[in-house]
C-alpha positions in Angstrom: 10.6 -11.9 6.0 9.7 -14.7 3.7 6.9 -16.3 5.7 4.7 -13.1 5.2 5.5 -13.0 1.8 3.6 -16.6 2.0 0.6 -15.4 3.8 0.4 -12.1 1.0 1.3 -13.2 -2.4 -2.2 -14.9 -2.8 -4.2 -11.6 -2.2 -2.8 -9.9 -6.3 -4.4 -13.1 -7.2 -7.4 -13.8 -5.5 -10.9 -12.1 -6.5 -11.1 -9.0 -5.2 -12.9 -8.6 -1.7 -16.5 -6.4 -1.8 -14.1 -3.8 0.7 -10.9 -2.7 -0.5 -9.7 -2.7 2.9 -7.6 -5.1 3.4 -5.4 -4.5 0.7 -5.1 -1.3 1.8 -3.7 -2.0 5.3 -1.7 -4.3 3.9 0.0 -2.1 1.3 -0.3 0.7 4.4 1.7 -1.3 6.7 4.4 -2.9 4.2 5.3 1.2 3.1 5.3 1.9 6.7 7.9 -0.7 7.8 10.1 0.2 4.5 9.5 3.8 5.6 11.2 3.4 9.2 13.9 1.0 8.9 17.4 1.6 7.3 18.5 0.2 4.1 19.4 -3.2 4.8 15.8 -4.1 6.2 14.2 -2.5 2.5 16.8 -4.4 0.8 15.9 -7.8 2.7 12.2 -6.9 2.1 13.1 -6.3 -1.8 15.0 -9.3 -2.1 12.0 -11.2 -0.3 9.8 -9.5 -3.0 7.4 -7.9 -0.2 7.4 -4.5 -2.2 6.5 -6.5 -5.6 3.5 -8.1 -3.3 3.1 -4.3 -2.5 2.6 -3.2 -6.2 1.1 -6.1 -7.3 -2.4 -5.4 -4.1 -1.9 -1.8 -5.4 -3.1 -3.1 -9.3 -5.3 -5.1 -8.1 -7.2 -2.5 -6.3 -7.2 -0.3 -9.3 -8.6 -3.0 -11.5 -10.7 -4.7 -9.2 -14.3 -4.4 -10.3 -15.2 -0.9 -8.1 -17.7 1.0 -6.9 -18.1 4.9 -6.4 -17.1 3.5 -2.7 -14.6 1.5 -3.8 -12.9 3.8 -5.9 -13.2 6.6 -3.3 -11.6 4.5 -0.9 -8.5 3.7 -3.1 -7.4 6.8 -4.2 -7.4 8.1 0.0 -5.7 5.4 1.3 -3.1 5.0 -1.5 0.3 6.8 -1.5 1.3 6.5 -5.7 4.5 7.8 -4.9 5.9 4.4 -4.5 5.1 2.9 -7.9 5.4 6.3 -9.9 8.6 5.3 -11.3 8.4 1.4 -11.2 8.4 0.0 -14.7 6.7 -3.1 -13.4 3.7 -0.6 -12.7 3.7 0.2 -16.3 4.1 -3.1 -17.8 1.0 -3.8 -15.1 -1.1 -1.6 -17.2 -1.3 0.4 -13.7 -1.5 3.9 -15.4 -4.3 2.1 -17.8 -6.5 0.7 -14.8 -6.6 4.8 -13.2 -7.6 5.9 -16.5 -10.5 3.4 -16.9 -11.6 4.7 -12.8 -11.0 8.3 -14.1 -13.9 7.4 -17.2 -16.0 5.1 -14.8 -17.2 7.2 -12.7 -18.5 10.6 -15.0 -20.6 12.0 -12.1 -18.3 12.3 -9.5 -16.0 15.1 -10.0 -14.0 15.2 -6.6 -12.9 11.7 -7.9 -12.0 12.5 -11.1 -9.9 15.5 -10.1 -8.1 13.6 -7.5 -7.7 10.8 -10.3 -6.0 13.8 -12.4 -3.9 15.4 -9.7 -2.2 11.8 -9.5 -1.7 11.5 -13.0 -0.5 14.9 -13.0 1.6 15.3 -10.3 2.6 11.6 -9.5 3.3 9.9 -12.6 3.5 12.8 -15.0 6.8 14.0 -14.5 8.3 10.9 -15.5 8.6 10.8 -19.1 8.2 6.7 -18.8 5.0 7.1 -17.4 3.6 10.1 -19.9 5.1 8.2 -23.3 2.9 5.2 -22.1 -0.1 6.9 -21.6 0.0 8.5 -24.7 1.0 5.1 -26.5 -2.5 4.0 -24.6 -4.4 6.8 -25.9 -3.2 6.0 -29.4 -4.2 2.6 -29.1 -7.1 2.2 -31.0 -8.3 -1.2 -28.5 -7.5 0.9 -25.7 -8.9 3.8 -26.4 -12.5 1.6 -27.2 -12.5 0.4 -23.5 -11.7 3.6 -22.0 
């Protein structure tokens, strides 16, 4: 388990790629093999740290420099249900990153609703996730770039 860890712990750092893509299938295929294996195998892949390499591609889509496309393509082909209660996310400024995309991109409504129904429904009903937004929102810095 650790020699993949090798091959995908450079993607969170490197610049993004023009196609989120890649970090897609990768996050895709690492909730997929958690998803249908038994406990020892997601413990082995937590210990390994493949699910922090997981969370860590997931930032880095959300703050990779994005396009309408871009952004489109990220909130399909992410499940947030993994992260929702992951203080690591948080302390990632995770929840910060999807409220920049939901003020980036004025025009597109569709996006910006599906931007809310995560916030909403995903990370909302943790009260974690809605006293750190509302700390953001308070922030007068934060507030400025948003």
């Amino acid at each position: 388990v650790r020699d993949p860890l090798l091959l995908l712990e450079p993607l969170t750092e490197a610049p993004p790629q023009p196609d989120p893509g890649l970090y897609l299938a990768v996050v895709r295929a690492i909730n997929r093999v958690a998803n249908h294996n038994a406990d020892p195998v997601r413990a082995a892949m937590k210990e390994a740290r493949l699910l922090d390499v997981r969370d860590g591609l997931l930032v880095h889509c959300l703050r990779a420099p994005r396009t309408r496309e871009w952004a489109f393509a990220v909130m399909q082909g992410l499940s947030f249900e993994w992260v929702a209660d992951r203080a690591a996310f948080r302390e990632s400024n995770g929840l910060l990153h999807l409220l920049h995309m939901l003020h980036s991109f004025p025009a597109e409504r569709d996006l910006q609703i599906g931007i809310g129904c995560v916030l909403r429904n995903v990370f909302g009903p943790s009260p974690e996730n809605r006293r750190a937004v509302a700390s953001a929102l308070d922030d007068a810095d934060v507030s400025v770039h948003l």
